[in-house]
N, C-alpha and C positions, 0 to 999 in steps of 0.2 A: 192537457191539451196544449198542443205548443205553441198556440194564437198569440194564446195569453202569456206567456212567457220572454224573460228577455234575460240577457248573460249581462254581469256589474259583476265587476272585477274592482277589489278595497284595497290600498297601501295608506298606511302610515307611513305619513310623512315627520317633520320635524313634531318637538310637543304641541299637541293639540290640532294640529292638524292631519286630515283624512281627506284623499281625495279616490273619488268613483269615475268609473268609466262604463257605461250601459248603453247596450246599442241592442238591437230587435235580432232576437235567435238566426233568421236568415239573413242577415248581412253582413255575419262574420268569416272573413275571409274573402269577402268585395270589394272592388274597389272603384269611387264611381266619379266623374270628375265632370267639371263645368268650365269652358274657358279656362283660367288658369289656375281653379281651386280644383284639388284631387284631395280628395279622403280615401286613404288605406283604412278600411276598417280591419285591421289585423289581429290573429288571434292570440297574438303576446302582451297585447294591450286591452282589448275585450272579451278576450276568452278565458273570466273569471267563472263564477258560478251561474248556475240555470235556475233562476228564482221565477214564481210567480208575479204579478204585477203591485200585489199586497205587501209580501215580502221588501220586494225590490224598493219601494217606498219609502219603509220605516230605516230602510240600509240605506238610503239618502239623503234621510233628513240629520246621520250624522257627519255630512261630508262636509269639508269646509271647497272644496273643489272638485267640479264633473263635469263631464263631457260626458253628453247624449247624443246619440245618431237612432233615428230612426225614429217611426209613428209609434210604436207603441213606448219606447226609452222615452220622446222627450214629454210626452203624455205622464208619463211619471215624474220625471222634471217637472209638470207644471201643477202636478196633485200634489206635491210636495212643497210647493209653494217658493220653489228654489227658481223658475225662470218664468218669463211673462211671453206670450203670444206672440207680444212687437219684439221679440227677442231671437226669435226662431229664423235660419236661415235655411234654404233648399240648395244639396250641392246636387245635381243630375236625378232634380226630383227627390232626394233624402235629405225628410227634414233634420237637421243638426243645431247643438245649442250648449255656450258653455257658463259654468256657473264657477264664481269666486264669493266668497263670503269675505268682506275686506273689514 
């Protein structure tokens, strides 16, 4: 069911670090803006794999760096224990959220 799904796209980065990019299956290839914040949800940068919400998790918690757009991505962001609530910003109503592990 594609509800429950969302597309996380992994690079390695330098040693030891990993960073994720996961955004909700319909908003790749949107673009949605607010005053002067515009999110290109584009498919060069989010149109990694189509994981379920379980998957998409465990593929998170080895990220040292991500970026989440959307209700069901940053929902996994926060079951993952990588962002907090007071964290979360709305660009044109999509919530988005980004995570550093320093």
């Amino acid at each position: 069911m594609v509800e429950d799904r969302v597309n996380i796209k992994i690079w390695q980065l330098r040693s030891g670090e990993t960073m994720a990019a996961i955004c909700d299956c319909n908003l790749i290839g949107k673009r949605v803006t607010q005053g002067k914040l515009v999110l290109d949800i584009c498919k060069d940068f989010y149109g990694g794999e189509e994981v379920n919400i379980d998957a998409a998790v465990g593929l998170l918690r080895k990220a040292t760096v991500a970026n989440f757009v959307g209700t069901l991505a940053v929902s996994c962001g926060i079951a993952a224990g990588m962002i907090h609530r007071d964290a979360i910003i709305e660009v044109g109503g999509v919530p988005h959220a980004q995570f550093i592990l320093i």
